[in-house]
C-alpha positions, 0 to 999 in steps of 0.5 A: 190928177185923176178922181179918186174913189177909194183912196178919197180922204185916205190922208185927212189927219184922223180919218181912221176915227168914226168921228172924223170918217163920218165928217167927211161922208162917212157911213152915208152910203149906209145910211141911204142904202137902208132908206132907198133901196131894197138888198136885190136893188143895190145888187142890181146897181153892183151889176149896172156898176162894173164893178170886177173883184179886186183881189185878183181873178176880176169876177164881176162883183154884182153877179157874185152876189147874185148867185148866193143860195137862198137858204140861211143862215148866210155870211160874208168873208172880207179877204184881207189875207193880202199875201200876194208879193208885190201887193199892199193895198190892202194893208194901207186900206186897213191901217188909214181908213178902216170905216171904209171898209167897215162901211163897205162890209156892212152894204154888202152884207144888207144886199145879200142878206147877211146876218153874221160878217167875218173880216179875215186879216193876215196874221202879219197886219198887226197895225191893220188887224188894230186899226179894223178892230177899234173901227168896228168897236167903234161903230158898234158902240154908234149903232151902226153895227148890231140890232136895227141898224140906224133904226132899221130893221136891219141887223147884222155881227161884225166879226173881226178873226186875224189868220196866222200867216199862210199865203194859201189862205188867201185862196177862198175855201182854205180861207173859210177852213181857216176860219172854222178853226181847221188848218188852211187847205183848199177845198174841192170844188164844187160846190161853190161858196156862194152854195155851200161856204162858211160853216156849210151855209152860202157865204160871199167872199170879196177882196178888202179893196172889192168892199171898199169900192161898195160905198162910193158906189151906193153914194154917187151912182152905178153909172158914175162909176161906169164913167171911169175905166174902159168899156170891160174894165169899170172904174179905178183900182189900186197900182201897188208900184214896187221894185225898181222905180224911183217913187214906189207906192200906192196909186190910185187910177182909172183901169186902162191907164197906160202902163208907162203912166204909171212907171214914168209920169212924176206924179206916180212911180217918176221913171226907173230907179238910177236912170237905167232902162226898163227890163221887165214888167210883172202886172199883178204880182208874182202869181202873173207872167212877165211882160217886156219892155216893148209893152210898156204902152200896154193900157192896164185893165183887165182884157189889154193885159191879158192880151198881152200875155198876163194878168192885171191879178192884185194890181202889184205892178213889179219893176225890174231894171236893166240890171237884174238877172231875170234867173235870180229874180225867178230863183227868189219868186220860187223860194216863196212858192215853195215855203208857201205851198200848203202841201196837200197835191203832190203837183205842187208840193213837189213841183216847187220844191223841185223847181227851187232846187233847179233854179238855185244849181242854175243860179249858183254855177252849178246848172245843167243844159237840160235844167232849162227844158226840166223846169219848163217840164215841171211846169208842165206837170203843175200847171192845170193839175195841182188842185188849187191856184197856188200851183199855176200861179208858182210856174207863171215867173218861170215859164214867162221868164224862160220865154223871154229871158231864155239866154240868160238862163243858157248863159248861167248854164255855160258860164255859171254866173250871171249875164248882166251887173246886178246878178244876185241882187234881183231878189230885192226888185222882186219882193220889194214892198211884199211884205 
């Protein structure tokens, strides 16, 4: 079994209490940051680490830190507005061991000189947004939050705020919109948080698994770190395994892994659900492109995914067997994009809905020899152009699925139903443990 770095203890019975968190090492990364080592110190040590954000673009995290402005007042936002389908790290993360997290907030605030910390919570998490908040509680009433921090003279607010739902306020800037109280729309950039951010002043923003990673790395070393991984690709991260497979669930594992290690080997997803043959695979979430079943020997980490085709993204490795129809699990990807666009481009906003209404007529009987050729169209028209993510992200399923997949879709098209068993139920594959 592999080390575990982030996930360590996540199943000691009461880890989620202070007492327990501090008996297994917890807050000791804190304490020895404080004592060692100078703020430009630990963001050297980030960069010396490896360590690439876990929330789906893999920016290197130490250089992040780096480029913040000088000037103050400067914040922190944690990301947990984990909304990606197929990815839920995050929550588990949250609900099981909070103090790492909290930890984690509290190093990377010291490195970067952060006064005032914000930890953004998806508005679903209610059992995270609890379990984060009795953690900070806790933890303020112990001193390790507030003036002078285990005797420093270091000082920092923790601020828990819990968002209302909104997949777009994953993306950063709709993020820090959402914080000052404003409805959750991207802004344009630049400027870059790191300049201009959270109540105009230079602001960090890192994924809740990215923090979480901070105090093993403070505790054990830059270099130990870079011990696990590949040469690009340091380190572990969490696989969120779902759809069809036999065990689906959180695994921790060093990045380059082979992919069939994860969906096949007995100690992870144990082979494909029924027995059936591997179809396809997503390997970030919904946001990234399908790859075949011929890549299944593909090693997970950042460059050989790309190389690939797609994207490692959140680390929501989806399923799909044999069985499913590849229109009617595209179909369901796009009824979310849709639903979760905040409306402000017209690329997307219309795009989505357009792509929907096609995917439903070809998935229903009711599809046109053109609508295969329209929708890569659309997708043309969104991708590159829509003014955040959101929009590349909603044509990934679509584009790959056409490209791959392309007689099925000319199959629905000529008989108007599916070319495979399962048909319809490919929705549960495609949003299995998403939410």
């Amino acid at each position: 079994m592999p080390e575990l770095i982030v996930t360590k203890d996540i199943d000691v019975p009461g880890i989620d209490r202070l007492e327990v968190y501090r008996q297994h090492g917890g807050y000791e990364a804190l304490a020895k940051a404080l004592r060692e080592y100078k703020p430009e110190e630990l963001v050297d040590m980030m960069k010396k680490s490896g360590l690439r954000g876990r929330g789906g673009a893999g920016f290197p995290t130490g250089m992040k830190w780096s480029f913040l402005a000088k000037n103050e007042p400067r914040y922190l936002c944690c990301n947990c507005d984990e909304s990606e389908p197929g990815t839920f790290k995050d929550r588990m993360l949250m609900e099981k061991i909070p103090h790492r997290l909290v930890e984690g907030v509290l190093l990377t605030s010291y490195a970067c000189g952060i006064s005032t910390a914000f930890i953004y919570i998806r508005g679903e998490l209610a059992l995270a947004a609890r379990q984060v908040e009795k953690a900070v509680q806790e933890a303020y009433a112990a001193g390790l939050i507030g003036k002078n921090i285990l005797g420093s003279n270091y000082s920092v607010d923790v601020i828990v705020h819990r968002g209302a739902g909104a997949y777009i306020c994953g993306e950063e800037s709709a993020l820090m919109e959402s914080l000052e109280g404003r409805r959750g729309y991207p802004r344009l950039k630049p400027p870059f948080p790191a300049a201009v951010g959270l109540y105009g002043g230079p602001t960090v923003i890192n994924n809740c698994e990215t923090l979480c990673t901070v105090p093993p790395i403070v505790l054990n070393g830059a270099d130990w770190y870079a011990s696990f991984g590949t040469e690009k690709s340091k380190g572990t991260r969490i696989y969120c395994l779902s759809g069809q497979v036999k065990k689906p669930g959180n695994y921790e594992l060093p990045l380059g892994v082979p992919l069939r290690t994860l969906i096949y080997d007995e100690q992870y997803g144990g082979g494909i659900l029924g027995d059936k043959k591997l179809k396809a695979i997503i390997p970030g979430g919904s946001s990234t492109f399908f790859l075949s079943a011929d890549k299944i020997d593909i090693p997970l980490d950042y460059e050989s995914v790309a190389a690939a085709g797609s994207m490692l993204g959140s680390g929501g490795v989806i399923v799909l067997n044999e069985d499913t129809c590849i229109v009617a699990a595209v179909a369901r990807s796009m009824e979310f994009y849709r639903d979760e666009s905040c409306g402000k481009c017209t690329p997307c906003r219309e795009g989505t809905f357009w792509m929907a209404q096609i995917l439903e007529r070809l998935e229903h009987g009711h599809g046109r020899e053109k609508d295969i050729d329209l929708l890569m169209d659309v997708c043309s028209n969104i991708s590159g152009r829509s003014f955040c993510p959101l929009g590349d992200a909603s044509t990934s399923l679509v584009t790959s699925g056409i490209k791959l997949f392309r007689e099925e879709f000319e199959y629905h098209v000529k008989y108007g139903r599916c070319m495979v068993g399962a048909g319809r139920e490919a929705d549960t594959a495609v949003h299995a443990g998403a939410h």
